[in-house]
N, C-alpha and C positions, 0 to 999 in steps of 0.2 A: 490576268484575264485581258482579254482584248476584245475590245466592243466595236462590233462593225457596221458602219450603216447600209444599206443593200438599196437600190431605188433604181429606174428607169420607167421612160412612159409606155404606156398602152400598148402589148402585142409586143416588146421588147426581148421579151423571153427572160423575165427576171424570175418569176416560177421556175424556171428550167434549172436557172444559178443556182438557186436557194436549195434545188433537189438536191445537184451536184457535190455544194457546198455541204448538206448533211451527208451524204454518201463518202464526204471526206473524212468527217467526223467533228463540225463544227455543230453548236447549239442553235438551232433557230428559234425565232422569236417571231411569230408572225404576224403586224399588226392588224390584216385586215381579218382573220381567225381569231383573234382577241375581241375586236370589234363586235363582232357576232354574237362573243362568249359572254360579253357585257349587259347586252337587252335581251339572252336570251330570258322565257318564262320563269318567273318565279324570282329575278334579278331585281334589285333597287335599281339599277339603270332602266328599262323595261319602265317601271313604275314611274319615271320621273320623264320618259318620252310621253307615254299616256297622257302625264296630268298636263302637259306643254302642249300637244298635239291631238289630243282627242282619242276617243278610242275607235277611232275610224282607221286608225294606224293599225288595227289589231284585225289578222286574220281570223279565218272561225274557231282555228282550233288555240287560240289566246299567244300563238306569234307573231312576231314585228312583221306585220304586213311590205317587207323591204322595198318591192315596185311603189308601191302605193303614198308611204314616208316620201323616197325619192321624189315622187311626181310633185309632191307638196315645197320640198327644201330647196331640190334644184332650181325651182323658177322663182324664190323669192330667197337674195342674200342674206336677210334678215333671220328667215328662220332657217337658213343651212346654220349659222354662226349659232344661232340658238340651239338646235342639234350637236353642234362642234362642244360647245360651251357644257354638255352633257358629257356625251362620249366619251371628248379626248382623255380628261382627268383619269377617267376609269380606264382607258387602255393603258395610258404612262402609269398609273400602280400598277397593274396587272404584270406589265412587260419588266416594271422593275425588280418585283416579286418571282418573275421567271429568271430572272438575269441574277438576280444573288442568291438563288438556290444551285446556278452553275456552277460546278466545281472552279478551285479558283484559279487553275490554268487550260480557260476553258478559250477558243474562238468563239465568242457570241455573236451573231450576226439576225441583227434587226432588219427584218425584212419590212418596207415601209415604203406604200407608195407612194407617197405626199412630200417625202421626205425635203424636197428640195421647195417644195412650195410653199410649205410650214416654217421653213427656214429650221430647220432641225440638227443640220449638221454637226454642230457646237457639240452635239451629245456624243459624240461617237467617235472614238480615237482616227479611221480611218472612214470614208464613204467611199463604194463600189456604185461606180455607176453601169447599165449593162444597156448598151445603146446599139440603135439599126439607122441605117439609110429610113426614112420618112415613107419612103415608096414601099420599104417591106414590111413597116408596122401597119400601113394600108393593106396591103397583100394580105395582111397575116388575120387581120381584125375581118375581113370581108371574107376571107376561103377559110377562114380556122373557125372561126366565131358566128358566120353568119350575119354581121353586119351589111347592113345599107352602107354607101360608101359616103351617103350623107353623115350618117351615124357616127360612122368612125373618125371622118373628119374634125367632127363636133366633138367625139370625148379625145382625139389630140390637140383639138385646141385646146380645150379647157385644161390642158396640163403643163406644166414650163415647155419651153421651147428646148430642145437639144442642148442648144450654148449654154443654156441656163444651168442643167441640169450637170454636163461635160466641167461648168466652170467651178462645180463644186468637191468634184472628182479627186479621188487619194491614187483611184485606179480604174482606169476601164475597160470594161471588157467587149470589143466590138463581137456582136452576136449574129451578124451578116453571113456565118459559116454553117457547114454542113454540123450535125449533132456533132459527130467524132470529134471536127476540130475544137467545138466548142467545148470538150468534156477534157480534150488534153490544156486548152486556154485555163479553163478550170483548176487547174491539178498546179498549173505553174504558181497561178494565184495562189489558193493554198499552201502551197510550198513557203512564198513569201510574208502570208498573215501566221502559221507557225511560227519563223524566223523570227515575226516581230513580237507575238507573242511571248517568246521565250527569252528579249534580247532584254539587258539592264535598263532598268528606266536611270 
């Protein structure tokens, strides 16, 4: 098996990889879909947001009120890390429980957007990082997403910088191209995590 870590910032077009990357025939693991699966209703994570955060966290129909948590965590470091100190645990079982059910000459590739900021790297045989020119994750966040350009600026700050992200890198894949090119970039890459896959440790 070979464990891959997937990461780049905001509007990078790392969903696009990860598509790609199953359409190869790699296992995804997707933490922020994990994340979700953790507080969804009826979850002991769910329960243990509540008793920390109130139940003003809880929409009407008894789900994680997500805008409403965020407005609370994002503006005080104290209770994001109190949220993190819930969550993360239950994503890393979860994603480990996904990863050793993969047969065992499987590409697993952890999709994880944090990856480089959480200092995660260590875990994962290789890290894919999938990176743009700055200007086009602006473009992409403001005409794809509907961002203020205030907005977008604000969530690529709040995430490593390019170098940081680059300096962590087994492989990158610049995403600056039309779909096609990026779909054959793809196929290369895979070609080379089979290779490693398969090669003697």
């Amino acid at each position: 098996m070979l464990k891959v870590g997937l990461t780049g910032g905001i509007g990078a077009g790392k969903s696009e990889v990860s598509r790609l990357l199953v359409q190869c025939g790699a296992v995804l693991i997707d933490a922020d879909r994990i994340a979700r699966e953790v507080v969804a209703p009826g979850t002991p994570g769910l329960t243990a947001v509540v008793e920390n955060f109130g139940e003003d966290v809880l929409a009407p129909d008894g789900s994680l009120d997500r805008p409403r948590l965020g407005s609370i965590v994002f503006a005080d470091p104290e209770k994001l890390a109190l949220l993190n100190s819930i969550v993360h645990p239950l994503v890393g079982a979860r994603s480990h429980e996904l990863e050793t059910a993969a047969p065992e000459d499987s590409v697993v590739v952890h999709d994880v957007p944090l990856l480089t900021e959480n200092g995660l790297a260590a875990l994962y045989d290789l890290v894919i990082v999938v990176d743009v020119d700055t200007e086009t994750q602006l473009d992409r966040l403001v005409r794809l997403r509907g961002m203020t350009e205030d907005d977008a600026r604000a969530r690529m700050a709040a995430q490593a910088t390019r170098e940081k992200r680059r300096e962590i890198a087994d492989i990158v894949i610049d995403n600056d191209v039309p779909l096609p090119e990026l779909e054959r970039r793809v196929k290369d890459v895979w070609s080379d995590l089979v290779r490693r896959a398969h090669a003697p440790r």
